[in-house]
C-alpha positions as CSV (number, residue, x, y, z in Angstrom):
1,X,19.5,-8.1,44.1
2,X,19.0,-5.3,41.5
3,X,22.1,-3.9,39.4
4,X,22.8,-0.5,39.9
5,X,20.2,-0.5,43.6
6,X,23.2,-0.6,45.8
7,X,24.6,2.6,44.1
8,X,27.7,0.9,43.7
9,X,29.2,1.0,39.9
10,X,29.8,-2.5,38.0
11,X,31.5,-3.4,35.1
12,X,29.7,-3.4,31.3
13,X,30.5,-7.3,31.1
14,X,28.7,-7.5,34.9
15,X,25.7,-5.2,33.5
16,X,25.3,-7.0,29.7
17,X,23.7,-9.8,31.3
18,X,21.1,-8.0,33.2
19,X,20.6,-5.5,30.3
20,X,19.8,-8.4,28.1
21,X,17.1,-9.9,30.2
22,X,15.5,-6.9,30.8
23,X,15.3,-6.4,27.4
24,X,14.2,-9.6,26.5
25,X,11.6,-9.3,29.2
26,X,10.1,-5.8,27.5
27,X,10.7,-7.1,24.5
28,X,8.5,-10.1,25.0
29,X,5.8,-8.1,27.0
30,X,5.4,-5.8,23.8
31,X,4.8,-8.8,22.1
32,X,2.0,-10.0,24.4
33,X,0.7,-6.9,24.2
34,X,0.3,-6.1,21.0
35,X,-1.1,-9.3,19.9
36,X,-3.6,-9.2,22.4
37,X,-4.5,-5.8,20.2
38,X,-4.6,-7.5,17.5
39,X,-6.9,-10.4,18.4
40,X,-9.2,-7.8,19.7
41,X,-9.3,-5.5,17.5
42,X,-9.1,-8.0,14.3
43,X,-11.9,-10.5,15.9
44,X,-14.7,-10.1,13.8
45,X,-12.4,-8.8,10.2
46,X,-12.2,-12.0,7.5
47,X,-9.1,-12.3,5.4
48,X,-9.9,-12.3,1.5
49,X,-8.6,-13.1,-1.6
50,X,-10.0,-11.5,-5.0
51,X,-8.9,-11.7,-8.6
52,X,-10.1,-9.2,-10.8
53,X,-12.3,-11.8,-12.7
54,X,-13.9,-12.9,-9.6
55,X,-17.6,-12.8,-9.3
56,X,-17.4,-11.2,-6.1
57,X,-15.7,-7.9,-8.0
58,X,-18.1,-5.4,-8.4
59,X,-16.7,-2.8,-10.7
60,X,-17.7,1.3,-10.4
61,X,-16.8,4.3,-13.1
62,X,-13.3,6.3,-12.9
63,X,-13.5,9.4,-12.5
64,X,-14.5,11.1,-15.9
65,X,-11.3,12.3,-17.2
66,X,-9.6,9.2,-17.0
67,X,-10.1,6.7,-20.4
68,X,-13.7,5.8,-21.3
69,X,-13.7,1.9,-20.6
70,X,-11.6,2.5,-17.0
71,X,-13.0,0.3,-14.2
72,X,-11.9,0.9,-10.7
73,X,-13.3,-2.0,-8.0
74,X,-12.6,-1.5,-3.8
75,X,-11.0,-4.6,-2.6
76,X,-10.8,-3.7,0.5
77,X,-11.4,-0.5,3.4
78,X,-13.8,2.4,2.4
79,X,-12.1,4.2,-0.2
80,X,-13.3,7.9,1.3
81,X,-10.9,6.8,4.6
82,X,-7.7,5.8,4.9
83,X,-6.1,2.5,4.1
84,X,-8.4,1.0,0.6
85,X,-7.4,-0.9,-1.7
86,X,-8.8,-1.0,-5.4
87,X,-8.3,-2.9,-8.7
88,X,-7.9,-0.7,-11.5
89,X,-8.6,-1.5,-14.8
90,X,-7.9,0.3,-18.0
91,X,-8.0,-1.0,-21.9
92,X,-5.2,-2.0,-23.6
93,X,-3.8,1.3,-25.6
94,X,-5.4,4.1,-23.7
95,X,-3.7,6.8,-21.6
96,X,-3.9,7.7,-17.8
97,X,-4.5,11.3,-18.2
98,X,-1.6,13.7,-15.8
99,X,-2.6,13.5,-12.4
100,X,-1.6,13.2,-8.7
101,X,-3.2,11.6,-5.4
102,X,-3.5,13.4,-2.3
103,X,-2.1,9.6,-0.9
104,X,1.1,7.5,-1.4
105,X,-0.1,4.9,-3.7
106,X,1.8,1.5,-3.4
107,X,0.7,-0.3,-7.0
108,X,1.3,-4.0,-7.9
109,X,0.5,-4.6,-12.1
110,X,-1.8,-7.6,-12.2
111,X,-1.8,-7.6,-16.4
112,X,-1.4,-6.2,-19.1
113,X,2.1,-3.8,-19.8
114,X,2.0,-0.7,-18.7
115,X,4.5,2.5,-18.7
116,X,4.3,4.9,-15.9
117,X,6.1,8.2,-15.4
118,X,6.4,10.3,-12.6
119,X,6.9,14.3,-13.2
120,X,10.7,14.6,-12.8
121,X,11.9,10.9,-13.5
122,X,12.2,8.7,-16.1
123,X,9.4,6.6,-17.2
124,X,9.4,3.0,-16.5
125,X,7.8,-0.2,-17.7
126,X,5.2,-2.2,-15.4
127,X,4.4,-5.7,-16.2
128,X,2.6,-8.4,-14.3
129,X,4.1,-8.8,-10.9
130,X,6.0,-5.4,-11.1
131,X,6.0,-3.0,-7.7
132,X,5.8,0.5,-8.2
133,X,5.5,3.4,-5.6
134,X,4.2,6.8,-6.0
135,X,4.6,9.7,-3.8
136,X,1.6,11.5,-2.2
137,X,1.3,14.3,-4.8
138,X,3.8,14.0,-7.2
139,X,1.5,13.9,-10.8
140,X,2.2,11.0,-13.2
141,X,1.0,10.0,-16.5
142,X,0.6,6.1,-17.2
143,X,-0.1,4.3,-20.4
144,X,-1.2,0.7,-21.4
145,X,0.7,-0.8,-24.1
146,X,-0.6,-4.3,-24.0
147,X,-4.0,-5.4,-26.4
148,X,-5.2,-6.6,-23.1
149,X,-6.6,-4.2,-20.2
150,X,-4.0,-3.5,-17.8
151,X,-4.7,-4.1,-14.1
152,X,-3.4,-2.9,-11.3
153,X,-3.6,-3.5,-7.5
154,X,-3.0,-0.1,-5.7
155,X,-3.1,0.3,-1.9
156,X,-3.6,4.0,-0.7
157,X,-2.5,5.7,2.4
158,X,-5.0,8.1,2.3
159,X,-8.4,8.1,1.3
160,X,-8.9,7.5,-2.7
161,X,-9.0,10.3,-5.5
162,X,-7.2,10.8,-8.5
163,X,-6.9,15.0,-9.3
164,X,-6.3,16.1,-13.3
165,X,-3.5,17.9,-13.6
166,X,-3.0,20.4,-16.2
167,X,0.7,22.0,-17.6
């Protein structure tokens, strides 16, 4: 007997029990569902794991008006789509010319110590392990204080570019 079929009213405390199984149910169908998705969809994709020393690295040119020496490598994705994400690397005391990203960028620093500012907030320090997000246009200016290159992991939303901005 369904709840509610009868056209009948019941109570909340009758109806919680049936409410909870049903969403149970669709919960767990969802579940099913979308993992079967997944398995598809992921069946032939390997996971990987790369350092930026590893062999398996290859590293191309920045775009030119970023510091001679810069190194960006594509980890994973192809970086004219959505969804890369490249190791960049840049020599210890140079400057990240103003610039913004059509994407989000979501940016882990791998070495190095590096300061970042975004146009309208305070700058902050980056070093290793250190999260930093930064808004789909919003121009920023970066420098590497350490001796050593700084590194940094950055996943984009959108397919990868870097555009020179100038006051």
């Amino acid at each position: 007997m369904m709840p509610f079929s009868s056209g009948r009213q019941i109570s909340a405390s009758q109806a919680q029990p049936w409410l909870r199984q049903m969403l149970l149910a669709t919960a767990a169908l969802t579940a099913l569902a979308l993992g079967t998705v997944r398995v598809q969809a992921g069946g032939t994709e390997k996971a990987i794991t790369r350092t930026p020393d590893d062999p398996a690295v290859v590293w191309g040119p920045c775009p030119a008006f970023l510091p001679k020496g810069c190194g960006l490598a594509v980890l994973h994705g192809d970086p004219a789509k959505e969804n890369a994400d490249v190791f960049l690397k840049v020599p210890g005391g140079s400057v990240l010319a103003h610039h913004k990203h059509t994407s989000a960028e979501r940016i882990v620093l791998i070495s190095g110590e590096l300061d970042v500012r975004y146009d309208g907030q305070q700058s902050a320090r980056l070093r290793p392990g250190t999260y930093a997000y930064g808004p789909a246009g919003v121009p920023h200016v970066a420098t590497c204080f350490s001796k050593q290159p700084c590194v940094l992991f950055i996943a984009f939303v959108q397919p990868v570019d870097a555009i020179p901005v100038t006051h």
